[in-house]
Every structure is written in structure tokens, then in C-alpha cells.
N, C-alpha and C positions, 0 to 999 in steps of 0.2 A: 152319894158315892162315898163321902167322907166315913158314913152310919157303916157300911159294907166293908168298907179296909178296916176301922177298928172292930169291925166283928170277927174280920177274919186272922189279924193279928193278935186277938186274947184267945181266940180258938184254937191258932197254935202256940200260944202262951209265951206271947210277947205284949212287951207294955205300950210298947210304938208301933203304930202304922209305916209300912214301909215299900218301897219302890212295888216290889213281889202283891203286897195286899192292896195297894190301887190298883195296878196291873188288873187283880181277878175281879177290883167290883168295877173296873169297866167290862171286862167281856161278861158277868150275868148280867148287865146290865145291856150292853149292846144284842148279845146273845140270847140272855135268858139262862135259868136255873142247870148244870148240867145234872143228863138224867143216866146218872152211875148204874142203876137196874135196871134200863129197858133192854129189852131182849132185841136182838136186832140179830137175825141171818147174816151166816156168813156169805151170802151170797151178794145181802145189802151192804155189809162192810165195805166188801172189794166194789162196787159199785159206788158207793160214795167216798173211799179215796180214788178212782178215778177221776168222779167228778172234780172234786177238790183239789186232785192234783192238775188236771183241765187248766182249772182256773188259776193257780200259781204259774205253770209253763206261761197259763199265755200274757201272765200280769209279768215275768221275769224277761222274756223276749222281745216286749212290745217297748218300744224305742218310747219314753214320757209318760210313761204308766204310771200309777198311782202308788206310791213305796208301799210293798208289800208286809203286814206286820206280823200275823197269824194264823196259824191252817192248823185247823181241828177235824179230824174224823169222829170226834164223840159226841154224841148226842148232845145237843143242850139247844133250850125253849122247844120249838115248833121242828126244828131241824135235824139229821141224821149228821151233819158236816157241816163247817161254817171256815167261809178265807175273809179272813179281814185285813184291811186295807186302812192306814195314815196317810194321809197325805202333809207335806208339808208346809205349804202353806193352807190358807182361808181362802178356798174359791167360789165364787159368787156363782158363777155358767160352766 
């Protein structure tokens, strides 16, 4: 993770790793590579911010859900959309 923020902070031509470049080598790393070229229908866009947005309403209304941290409609690893989720503390069950 550490190897991924200083890549991504000399990429945009900073000498220090910072809040923003851990930030992105947790989500390829949770997520996967995002894929900026794949072609994807507009008909799968609007399909997969539904889904995505799906799953925000119902993590934002559900009374002890899980702190909501992320929601992407862009492509990246295996996925068309990805909602991730921090929780705050360490739970076991």
C-alpha cells in the first residue's frame, strides 16, 4: 500500500505521500486497477448507478449500518460500480 501512494504522489510530482495517495492505493487495492477505456453502454451506466445508488440509500436509511465511505460508477477490477463501506470499529461477527 505504502509502494502505491509513493507511486502515485511522484506521478503527480510530489515528493510526499499524502492523505489523497493512500486514499487511491486503498481503493486499487480493495477495488482493483480502474479501467478509464472500457466501453461500457450507456444503457449499463444508468444500470449501474442505480445499482450503486441501491446500495448507498439502503446503507444511509438503515438505522447501524456500516459508515458509508465510497461509491463509484467507474469501472475498476472485475466490476462496472463499486460502494465501499469503513466501519468503525474491528468486528469479529
Amino acid at each position: 500500500m505504502v509502494n502505491i501512494s509513493i507511486l502515485n504522489a511522484l506521478k503527480n510530482s510530489r515528493n510526499k505521500a499524502n492523505y489523497v495517495d493512500f486514499d487511491f492505493a486503498l481503493d486499487r487495492i480493495s477495488m482493483g486497477v480502474g479501467r478509464k477505456n472500457m466501453l461500457v453502454s450507456e444503457k449499463d451506466r444508468l444500470m449501474t448507478a442505480y445499482h450503486e445508488g441501491g446500495h448507498t440509500l439502503a446503507a444511509y436509511y438503515t438505522e447501524g449500518s456500516t459508515k458509508l465511505h465510497k461509491v463509484t460508477i467507474l469501472p475498476r477490477g472485475g466490476a462496472l460500480g463499486f460502494t465501499s463501506f469503513i466501519p468503525e470499529t474491528d468486528k469479529l461477527s
